[in-house]
N, C-alpha and C positions, 0 to 999 in steps of 0.2 A: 504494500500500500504506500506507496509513494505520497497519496496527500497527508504521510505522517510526516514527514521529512520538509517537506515544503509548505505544514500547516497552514494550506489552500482547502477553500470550501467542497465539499464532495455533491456532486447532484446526478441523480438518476442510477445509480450503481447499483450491485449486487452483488454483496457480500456472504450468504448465504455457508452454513456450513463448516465457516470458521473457526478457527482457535484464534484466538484474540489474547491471548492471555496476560495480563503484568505489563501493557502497554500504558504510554502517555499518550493519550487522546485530547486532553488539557483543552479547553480554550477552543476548539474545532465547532465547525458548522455543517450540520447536513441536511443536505434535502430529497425527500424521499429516497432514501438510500433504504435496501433492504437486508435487515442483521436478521433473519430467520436463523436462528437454532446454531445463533454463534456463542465461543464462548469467552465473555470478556473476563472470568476470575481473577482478581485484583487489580483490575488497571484502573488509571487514573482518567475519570470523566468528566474531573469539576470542569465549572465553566461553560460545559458544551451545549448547543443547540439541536436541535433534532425536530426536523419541521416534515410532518407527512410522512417517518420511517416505520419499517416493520422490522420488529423482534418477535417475533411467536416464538415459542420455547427458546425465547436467550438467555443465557446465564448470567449474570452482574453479580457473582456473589462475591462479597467482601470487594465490591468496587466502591471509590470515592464518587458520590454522585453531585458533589457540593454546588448548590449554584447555579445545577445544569437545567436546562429548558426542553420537556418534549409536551410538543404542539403536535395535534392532528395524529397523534402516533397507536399503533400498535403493539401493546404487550402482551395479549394472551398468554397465558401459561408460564409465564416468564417467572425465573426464580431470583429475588436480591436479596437472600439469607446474607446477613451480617455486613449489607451495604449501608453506607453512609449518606442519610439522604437528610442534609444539611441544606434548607433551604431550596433545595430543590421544587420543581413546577410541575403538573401534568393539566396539561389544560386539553381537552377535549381530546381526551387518549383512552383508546380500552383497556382494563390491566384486567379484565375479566379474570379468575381461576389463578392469579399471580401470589406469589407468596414472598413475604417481606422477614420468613421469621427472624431473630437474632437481630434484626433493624437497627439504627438509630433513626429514628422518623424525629426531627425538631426543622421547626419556623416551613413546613412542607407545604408545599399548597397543591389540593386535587381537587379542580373545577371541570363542570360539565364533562365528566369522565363516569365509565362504566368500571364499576369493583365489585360487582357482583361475582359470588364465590373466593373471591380474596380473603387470602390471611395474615390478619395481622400480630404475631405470635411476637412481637419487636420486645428489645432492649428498655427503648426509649420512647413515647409520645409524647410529646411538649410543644407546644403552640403552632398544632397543626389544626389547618383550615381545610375541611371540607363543606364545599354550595354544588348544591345543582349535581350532585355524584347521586346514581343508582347504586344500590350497595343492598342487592338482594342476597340472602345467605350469605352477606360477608360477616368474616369471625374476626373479633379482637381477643386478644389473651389475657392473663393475667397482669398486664400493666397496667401499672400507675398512668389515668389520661391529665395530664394535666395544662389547666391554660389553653384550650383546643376550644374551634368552634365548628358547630355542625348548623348548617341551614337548611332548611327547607328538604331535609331528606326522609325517605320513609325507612322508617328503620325496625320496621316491624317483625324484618326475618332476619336481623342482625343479632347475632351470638356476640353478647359481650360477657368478656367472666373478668372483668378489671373490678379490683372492690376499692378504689380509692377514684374519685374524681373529682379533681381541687380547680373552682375556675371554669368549670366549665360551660361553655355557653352551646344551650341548643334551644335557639329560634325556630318555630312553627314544624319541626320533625314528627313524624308520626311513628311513636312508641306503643301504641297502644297493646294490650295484652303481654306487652315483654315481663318477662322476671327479674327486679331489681333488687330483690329482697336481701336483707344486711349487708348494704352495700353505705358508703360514707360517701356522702357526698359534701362539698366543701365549696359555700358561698358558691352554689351553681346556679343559672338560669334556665328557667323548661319554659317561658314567655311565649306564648299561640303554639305549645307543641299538643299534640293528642296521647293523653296516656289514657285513655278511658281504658279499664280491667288489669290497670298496670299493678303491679306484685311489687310493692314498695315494703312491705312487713317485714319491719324492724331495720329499717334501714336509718340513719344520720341525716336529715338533712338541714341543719342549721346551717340560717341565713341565706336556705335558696329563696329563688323567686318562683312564684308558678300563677304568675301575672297572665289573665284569660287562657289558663290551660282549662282544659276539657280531662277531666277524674272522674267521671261516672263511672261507678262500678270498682272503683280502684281501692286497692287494698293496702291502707297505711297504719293498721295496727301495728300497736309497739315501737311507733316510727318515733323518734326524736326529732321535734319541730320546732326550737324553739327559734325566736326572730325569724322565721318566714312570714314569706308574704305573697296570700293567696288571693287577691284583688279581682274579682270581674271571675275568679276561678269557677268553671261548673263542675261539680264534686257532686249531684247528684246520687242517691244512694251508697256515696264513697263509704267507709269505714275506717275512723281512725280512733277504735277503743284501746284502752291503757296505755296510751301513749302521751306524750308530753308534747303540746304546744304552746306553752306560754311565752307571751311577749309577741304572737303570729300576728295577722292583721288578714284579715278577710273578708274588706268592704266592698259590698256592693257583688258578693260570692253568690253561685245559686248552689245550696245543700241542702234541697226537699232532701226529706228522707235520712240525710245522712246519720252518721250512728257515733258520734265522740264517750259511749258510755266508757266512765274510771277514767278521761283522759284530763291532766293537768292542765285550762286554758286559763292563768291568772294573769292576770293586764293584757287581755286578748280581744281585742278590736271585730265586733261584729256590725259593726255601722251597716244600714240599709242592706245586709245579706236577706237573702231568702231561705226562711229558713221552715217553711210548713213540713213537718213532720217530723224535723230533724229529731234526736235522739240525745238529749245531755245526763241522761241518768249516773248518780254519783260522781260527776262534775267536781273539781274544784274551780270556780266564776269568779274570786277574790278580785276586783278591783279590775272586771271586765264589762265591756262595751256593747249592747245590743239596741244602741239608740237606730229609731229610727225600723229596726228590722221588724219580718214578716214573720212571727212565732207562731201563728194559728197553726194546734194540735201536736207544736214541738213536748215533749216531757222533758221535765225537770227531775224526776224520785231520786230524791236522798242527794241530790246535788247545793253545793257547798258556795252560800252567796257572801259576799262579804262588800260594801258598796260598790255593787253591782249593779251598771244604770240598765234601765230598761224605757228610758225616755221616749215617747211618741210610739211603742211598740205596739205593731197589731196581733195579740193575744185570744183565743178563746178559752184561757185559765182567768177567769174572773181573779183568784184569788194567790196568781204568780205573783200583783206586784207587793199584795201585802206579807212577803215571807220575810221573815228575818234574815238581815244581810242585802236585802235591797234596796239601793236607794231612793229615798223620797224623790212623789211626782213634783216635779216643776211647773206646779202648774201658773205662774207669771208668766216664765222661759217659753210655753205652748199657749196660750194666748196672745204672747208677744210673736208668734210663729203663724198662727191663725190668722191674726188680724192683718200680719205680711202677706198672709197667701192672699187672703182678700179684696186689700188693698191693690194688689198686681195683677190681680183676674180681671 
């Protein structure tokens, strides 16, 4: 290969077949150049471009992939056990059935590319970006994800067995039914993702956000919740008994149904949620927030008030506000609110 020596751009070629092995490729440009079933085992690829090439069963194992660019490309089956993909791009690349295991995946970005079937069994995940990636039956392993964000993917047949994820950000992804359970999650976002029947039981998740997620049916017993924030969240018939969410905020939530019996909600914000039929039995409510909300037919039995507002709430327990531990009606605060609403109609 001559365009090693004279690191000139290569276009239209056919490399097919090759041993490749322990080469400086450094810095090179290709364009539809075709690497089928070559094999590059250690060589050096920072730097490189690769616009429109095919790899189908190429090997890149324990190659440097720093920096490097593939556009438009082809990697089916391709194996990069214990490459180096520092910054590295795949933008609009199949890696369909490709396998990453031993990886270092950090600062990665895989846009509008197919990973379905891929595994990623890696070393390292750290401030990797996947948007717009199909990732049917792809598996992640036992790593740590940290600092990574996932958009708008459906990740519903995605194998993930990572039990630590710090940082993590997944905007509008659809999880639903996946198995999360005792897993740690660390200040993450699920913001418009779909977990509805997700297996969250007993899993960590303080200080996520799960701002207009969709939890219908979703299973967060035993979960540790405390400063989350469930805003606009639909939790429908969720479940989160004997678990701990104090300090969580969940205004403007819809949880008909939902079931928190024995669960910790103290300084827990239920501003304007929907809450008809939800389920507080043996509650601790100490110095929590229901102004404003939808309680017709929710239970309270043997739940633990201690000024606990219940201001403007629409109730059909005549005799919820007079419990001990609740705070007195406001009733200036609601005439002063009345005669606003009035005034402005």
């Amino acid at each position: 290969m001559g365009y090693l020596e004279r690191s000139e751009p290569c276009t239209g070629e056919s490399f097919t077949n090759l041993e490749l092995k322990d080469l400086d490729f450094s810095g090179m440009v290709f364009d539809e150049v075709a690497f089928d079933r070559c094999d590059f085992t250690a060589s050096d690829l920072d730097q490189c471009v690769f616009n429109g090439c095919t790899f189908h069963e190429a090997i890149f194992d324990q190659c440097s992939l720093s920096e490097t660019l593939f556009r438009s490309c082809v990697l089916t089956q391709a194996s990069l056990a214990g490459a180096n993909l520092d910054s590295t791009s795949f933008s609009s690349t199949d890696l369909s059935s490709s396998i990453f295991n031993d990886a270092i995946v950090e600062d990665a970005l895989f846009q509008d590319s197919d990973l379905s079937g891929a595994k990623f069994n890696v070393k390292q995940f750290l401030r990797v970006i996947f948007q717009d990636v199909v990732a049917t039956n792809m598996e992640i392993g036992e790593v740590d994800i940290e600092k990574s964000v996932f958009y708008e993917m459906d990740m519903s047949t995605v194998q993930i067995q990572s039990h630590l994820f710090s940082q993590v950000v997944l905007i509008g992804c659809d999880l639903h039914g996946l198995d999360l359970s005792n897993r740690r999650f660390v200040s993450c976002q699920f913001t418009d993702a779909k977990m509805d029947e997700c297996n969250l039981q007993g899993s960590d998740l303080v200080q996520s956000v799960f701002s207009n997620t969709s939890l219908s049916h979703a299973n967060l017993d035993m979960a540790k919740g405390a400063l989350t924030l469930f805003a606009q969240a639909k939790a429908s018939n969720a479940t989160f008994r004997h678990a701990i969410f104090d300090r969580s905020i969940w205004t403007e939530a819809m949880l008909e149904g939902a079931n928190f019996s024995k669960t910790s909600l103290t300084y827990t914000s239920f501003t304007r949620a929907q809450c008809q039929g939800a389920i507080y039995d043996d509650c601790a409510l100490n110095f929590s927030n229901f102004d404003y909300a939808d309680l017709r037919k929710a239970s309270f039995k043997g739940a633990q008030f201690e000024h606990t507002s219940l201001h403007a709430t629409l109730t059909s327990d005549p005799l919820l506000a007079g419990k001990r531990g609740v705070a007195k009606k406001d009733e200036q605060l609601l005439r002063a609110e009345l005669h606003s609403i009035s005034t402005t109609a």
